[in-house]
N, C-alpha and C positions, 0 to 999 in steps of 0.2 A: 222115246215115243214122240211122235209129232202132235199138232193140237187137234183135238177133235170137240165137237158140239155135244152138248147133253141137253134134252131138251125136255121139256116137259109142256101139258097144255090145258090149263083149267078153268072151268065154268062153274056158273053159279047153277046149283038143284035148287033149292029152296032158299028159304029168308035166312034160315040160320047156317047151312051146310055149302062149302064148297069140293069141289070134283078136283080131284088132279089126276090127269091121266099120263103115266109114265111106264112106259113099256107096255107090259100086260098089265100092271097093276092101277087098278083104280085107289086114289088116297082121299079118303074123307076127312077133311077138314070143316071145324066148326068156325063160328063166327068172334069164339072168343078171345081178345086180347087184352085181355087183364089175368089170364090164367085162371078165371072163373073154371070150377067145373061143370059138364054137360053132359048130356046124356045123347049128344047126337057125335061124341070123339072129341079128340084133343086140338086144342087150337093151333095155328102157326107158329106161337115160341113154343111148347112143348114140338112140335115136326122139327123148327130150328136145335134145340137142343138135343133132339136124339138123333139129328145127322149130327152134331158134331162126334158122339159117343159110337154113333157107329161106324164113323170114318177114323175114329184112334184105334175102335176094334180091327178093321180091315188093315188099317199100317198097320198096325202093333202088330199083327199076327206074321205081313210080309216080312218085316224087320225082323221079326222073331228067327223066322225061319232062314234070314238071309244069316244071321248072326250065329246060327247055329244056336239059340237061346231057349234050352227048355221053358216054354209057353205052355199050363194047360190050357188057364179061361186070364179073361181079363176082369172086371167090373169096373164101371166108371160110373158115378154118380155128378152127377153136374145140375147146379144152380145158379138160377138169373135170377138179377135181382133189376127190376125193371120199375119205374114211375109213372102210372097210366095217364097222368094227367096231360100232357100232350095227343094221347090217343084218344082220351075222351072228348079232345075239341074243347081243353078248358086253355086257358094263355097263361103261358110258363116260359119258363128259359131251359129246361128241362130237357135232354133228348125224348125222341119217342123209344126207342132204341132201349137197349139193356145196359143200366149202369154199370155191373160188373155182371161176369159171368164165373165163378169156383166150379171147376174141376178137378174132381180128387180119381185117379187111376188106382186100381189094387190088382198089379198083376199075379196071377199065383203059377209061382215058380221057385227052384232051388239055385237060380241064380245070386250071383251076390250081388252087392247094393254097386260097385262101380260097373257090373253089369251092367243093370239094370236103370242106372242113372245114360249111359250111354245110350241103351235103348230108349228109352222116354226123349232123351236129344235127338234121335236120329227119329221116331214118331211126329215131333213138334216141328222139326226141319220139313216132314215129306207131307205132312197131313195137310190135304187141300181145304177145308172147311173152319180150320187151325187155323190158315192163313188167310183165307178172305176176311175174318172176323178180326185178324190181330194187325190188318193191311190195306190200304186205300185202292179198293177194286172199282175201277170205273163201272156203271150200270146205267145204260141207257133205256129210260120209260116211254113208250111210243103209245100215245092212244089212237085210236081209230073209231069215228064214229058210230057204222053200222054194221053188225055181224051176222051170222045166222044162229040162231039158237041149237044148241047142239040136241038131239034126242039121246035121252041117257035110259040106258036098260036097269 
């Protein structure tokens, strides 16, 4: 497959909530980055964390099937462990970023373990979110001064 764009495009609703709008779906994000909870939805490292879980779901399951590899379900539990003091605007040497991130997979299947060790390499080899995270992806930030405020339904 050749490269294609994914794009997404999001606005601020209120003080605390951001909009993202991708495809049809509208994604509500709060404003927390400390992994505080809310009552207005999950912050951005929790959205970060469950794309990566659901982009091992989606390999794992093509892998599965490429491999002929009885797949029922998967579960992935994944944990960051992050230090907010750069986020809160205090001065540190600290990333803002997630120190470590654990990933633990439980696939349920009757495959055997060098099955299923081959599949987990070949998930960690194809998984895109896997690799931005564990890979130096250029990202270009453009600001632009004046926009239009979007009307959100």
């Amino acid at each position: 497959m050749s490269l294609r764009n994914i794009s997404v495009l999001g606005f601020s609703n209120n003080d605390s909530q951001f909009i993202v709008k991708s495809k049809d779906l509208n994604i509500k994000i709060n404003n927390q980055l400390n992994g505080a909870t809310s009552d207005q939805g999950n912050g951005p490292l929790e959205f970060l964390l469950a794309g990566i879980a659901g982009a091992i779901n989606a390999i794992g399951n093509q892998v599965a099937a490429e491999q002929s590899f009885d797949l029922k379900s998967i579960q992935v539990e994944i944990t960051g462990v992050i230090e907010s003091k750069k986020s809160d605007g205090l001065k540190t040497r600290s990333r803002a970023g997630f120190k470590s991130i654990d990933v633990v997979i439980k696939p349920s299947t009757n495959a055997s373990l060098t099955e299923i060790k081959s599949w987990m390499d070949e998930v960690k080899a194809r998984c895109p979110i896997y690799d931005n995270l564990t890979n130096a992806t250029p990202v270009v930030m453009t600001v632009v001064k004046d926009y239009n405020v979007p009307k959100v339904a």
